[in-house]
C-alpha positions as CSV (number, residue, x, y, z in Angstrom):
1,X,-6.3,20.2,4.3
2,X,-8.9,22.9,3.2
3,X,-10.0,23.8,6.9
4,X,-7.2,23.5,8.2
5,X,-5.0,26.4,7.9
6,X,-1.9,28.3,9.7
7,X,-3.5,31.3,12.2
8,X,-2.1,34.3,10.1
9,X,-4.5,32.8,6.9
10,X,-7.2,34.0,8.3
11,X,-5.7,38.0,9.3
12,X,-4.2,37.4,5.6
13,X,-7.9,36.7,3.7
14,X,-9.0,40.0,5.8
15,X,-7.0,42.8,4.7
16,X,-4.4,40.8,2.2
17,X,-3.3,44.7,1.7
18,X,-1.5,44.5,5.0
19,X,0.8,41.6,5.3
20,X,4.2,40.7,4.0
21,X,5.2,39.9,0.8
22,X,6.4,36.6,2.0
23,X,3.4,35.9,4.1
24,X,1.4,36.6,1.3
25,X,3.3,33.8,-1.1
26,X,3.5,31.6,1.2
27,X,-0.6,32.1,1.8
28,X,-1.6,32.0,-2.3
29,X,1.0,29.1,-2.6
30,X,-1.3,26.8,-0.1
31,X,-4.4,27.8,-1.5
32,X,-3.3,27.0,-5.1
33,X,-1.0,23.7,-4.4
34,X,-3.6,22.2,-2.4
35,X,-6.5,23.2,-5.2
36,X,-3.8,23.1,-8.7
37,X,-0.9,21.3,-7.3
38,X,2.4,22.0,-7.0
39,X,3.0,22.5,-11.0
40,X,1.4,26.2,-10.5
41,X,3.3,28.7,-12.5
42,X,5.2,31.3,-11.0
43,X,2.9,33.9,-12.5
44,X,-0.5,32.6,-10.9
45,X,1.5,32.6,-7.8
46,X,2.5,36.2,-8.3
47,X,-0.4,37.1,-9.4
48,X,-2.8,35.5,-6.6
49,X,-0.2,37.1,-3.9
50,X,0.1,40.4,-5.3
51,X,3.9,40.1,-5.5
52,X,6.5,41.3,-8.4
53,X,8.2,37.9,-9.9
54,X,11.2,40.5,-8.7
55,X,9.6,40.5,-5.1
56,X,9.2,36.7,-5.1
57,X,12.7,35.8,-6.0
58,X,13.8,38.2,-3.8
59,X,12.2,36.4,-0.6
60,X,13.0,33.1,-2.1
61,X,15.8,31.5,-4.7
62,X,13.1,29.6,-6.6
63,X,10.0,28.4,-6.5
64,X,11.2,24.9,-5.1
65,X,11.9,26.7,-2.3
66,X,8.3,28.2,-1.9
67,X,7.0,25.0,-1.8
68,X,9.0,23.5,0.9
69,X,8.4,27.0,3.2
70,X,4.6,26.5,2.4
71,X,4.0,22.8,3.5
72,X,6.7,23.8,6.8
73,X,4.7,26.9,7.7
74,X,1.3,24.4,7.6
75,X,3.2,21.8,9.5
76,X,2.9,22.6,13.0
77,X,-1.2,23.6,12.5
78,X,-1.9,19.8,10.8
79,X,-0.2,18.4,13.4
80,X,-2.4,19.9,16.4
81,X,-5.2,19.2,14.2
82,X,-3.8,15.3,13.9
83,X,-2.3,14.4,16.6
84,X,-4.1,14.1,20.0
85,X,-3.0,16.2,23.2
86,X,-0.5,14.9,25.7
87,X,-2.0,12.6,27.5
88,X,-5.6,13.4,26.0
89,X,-6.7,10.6,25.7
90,X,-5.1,8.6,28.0
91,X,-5.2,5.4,26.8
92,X,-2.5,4.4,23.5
93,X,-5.4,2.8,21.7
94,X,-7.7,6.0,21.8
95,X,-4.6,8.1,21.1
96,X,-3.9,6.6,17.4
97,X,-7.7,6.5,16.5
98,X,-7.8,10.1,17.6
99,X,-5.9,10.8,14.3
100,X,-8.5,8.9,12.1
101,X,-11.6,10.4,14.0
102,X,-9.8,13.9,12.9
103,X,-9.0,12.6,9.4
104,X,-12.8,11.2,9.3
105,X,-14.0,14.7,10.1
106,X,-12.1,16.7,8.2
107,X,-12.3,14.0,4.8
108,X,-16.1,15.5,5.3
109,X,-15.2,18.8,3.9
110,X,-16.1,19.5,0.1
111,X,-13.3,20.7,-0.5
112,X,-11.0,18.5,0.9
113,X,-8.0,17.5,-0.8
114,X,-6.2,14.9,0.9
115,X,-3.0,14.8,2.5
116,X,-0.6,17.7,1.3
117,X,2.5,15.6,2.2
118,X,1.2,12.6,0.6
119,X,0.2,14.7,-2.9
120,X,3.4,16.7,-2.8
121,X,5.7,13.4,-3.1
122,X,3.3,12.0,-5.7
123,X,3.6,15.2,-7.8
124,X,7.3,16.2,-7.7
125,X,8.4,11.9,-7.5
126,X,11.8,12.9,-6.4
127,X,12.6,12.2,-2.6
128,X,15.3,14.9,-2.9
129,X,13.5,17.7,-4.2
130,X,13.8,20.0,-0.7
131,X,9.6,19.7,-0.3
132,X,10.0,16.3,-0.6
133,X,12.6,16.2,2.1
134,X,10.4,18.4,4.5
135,X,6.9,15.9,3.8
136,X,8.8,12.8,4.3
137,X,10.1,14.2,7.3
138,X,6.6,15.0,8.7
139,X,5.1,11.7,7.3
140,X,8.1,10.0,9.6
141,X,6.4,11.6,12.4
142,X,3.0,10.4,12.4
143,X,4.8,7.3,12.1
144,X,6.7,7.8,15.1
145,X,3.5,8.4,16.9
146,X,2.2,5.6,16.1
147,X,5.0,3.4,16.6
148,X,5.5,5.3,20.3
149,X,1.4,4.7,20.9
150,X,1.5,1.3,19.7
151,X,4.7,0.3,22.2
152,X,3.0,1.6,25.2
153,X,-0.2,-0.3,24.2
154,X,1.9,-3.7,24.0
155,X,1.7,-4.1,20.0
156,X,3.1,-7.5,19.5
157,X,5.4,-5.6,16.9
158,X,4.9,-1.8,17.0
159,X,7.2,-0.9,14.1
160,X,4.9,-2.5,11.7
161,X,1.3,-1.6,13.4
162,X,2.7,2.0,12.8
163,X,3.6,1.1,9.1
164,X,0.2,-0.5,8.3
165,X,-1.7,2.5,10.1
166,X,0.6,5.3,8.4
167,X,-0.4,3.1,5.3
168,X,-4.0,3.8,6.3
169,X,-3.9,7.2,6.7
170,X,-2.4,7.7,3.8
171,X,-4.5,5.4,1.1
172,X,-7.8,6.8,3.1
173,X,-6.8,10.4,3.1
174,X,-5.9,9.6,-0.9
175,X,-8.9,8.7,-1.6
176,X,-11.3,10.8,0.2
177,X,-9.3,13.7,-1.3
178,X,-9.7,12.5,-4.7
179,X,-13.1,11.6,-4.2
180,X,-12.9,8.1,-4.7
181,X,-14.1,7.2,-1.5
182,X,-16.3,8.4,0.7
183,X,-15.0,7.2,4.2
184,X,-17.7,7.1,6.5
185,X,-15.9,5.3,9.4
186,X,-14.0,3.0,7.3
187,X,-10.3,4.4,7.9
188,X,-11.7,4.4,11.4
189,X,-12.6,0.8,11.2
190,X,-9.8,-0.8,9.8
191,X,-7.3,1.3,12.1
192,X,-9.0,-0.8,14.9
193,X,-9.3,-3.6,13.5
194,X,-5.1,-3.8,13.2
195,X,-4.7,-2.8,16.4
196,X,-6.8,-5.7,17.4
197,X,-4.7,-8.1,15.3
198,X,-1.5,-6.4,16.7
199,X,-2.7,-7.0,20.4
200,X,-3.5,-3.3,21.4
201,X,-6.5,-3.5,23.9
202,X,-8.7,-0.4,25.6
């Protein structure tokens, strides 16, 4: 998510100069995997951090690696963006459209370029690769939000509401971040609309 980034970003952006090597890879590699994708080379990473290859492998055994400690590092940020507050809002219903309200406003954003999870298991298509392992591990979260929301709410069967609303997020956030779609309340929309056909009320 373009505007959404980990705290130390923004001391990073000011005076790059001044923090760690690894903070600085682990900064260039979110700005150029979200813009490039994960297929960056080591050298534009380098490069962008102001880090010696020699530096990099250092702080890391490969570049896989990098790419699993940048979407960890961004996980706990996306998440307060995502998810709502304890018991802000109250009611489970308002709690799971909270997430596409956020995924609404942030798909606003020019340079917005979908779900990093989502894009990351596209690009490397192997479920073992140790980034893959960390997004599917954060993409089963959402889901368990849901699938917690939609049980409190009295979803006739919560495991699939969550299912078709991670499937949602996830085609929406796709295609907003490719440009395809402009969403405009739709992801919005259609979230309540299966929650109506699932039986979640106000």
């Amino acid at each position: 998510m373009t505007t959404v980034k980990p705290a130390s970003d923004t001391a990073s952006a000011a005076s790059p100069a001044k923090a760690p090597p690894r903070e600085r890879l682990l900064d260039a590699a979110a700005e150029l995997f979200e813009r490039e994708g994960v297929g960056v080379g080591t050298d534009a990473l380098c490069r962008a951090a102001g880090v010696s290859k020699r530096s990099m492998y250092q702080l890391f055994g490969s570049k896989d690696e990098i790419i699993a400690a940048s979407l960890e590092r961004r996980a706990p940020v996306l998440s307060a963006f995502l998810l709502p507050p304890p018991q802000e809002p109250a009611s489970p219903r308002e709690r799971m459209l909270y997430v596409f309200r956020r995924l609404e406003e942030v798909a606003q954003d020019p340079g917005y370029r979908g779900c990093p999870y989502v894009s990351t298991l596209v690009e490397l298509k192997d479920p073992e690769h140790p980034a893959s392992v960390v997004a599917l591990r954060h993409k089963g979260g959402m889901a368990a939000f849901f699938r917690a929301e939609a049980e409190r709410g009295g979803a006739a069967d919560p495991a699939l509401l969550a299912r078709q609303l991670t499937l949602v997020y996830d085609g929406a956030a796709t295609r907003a971040g490719t440009g395809a779609e402009r969403l405009d309340g739709l992801a919005l929309a259609t979230a309540g609309a299966l929650m109506d056909a699932a039986g979640v009320g106000e």
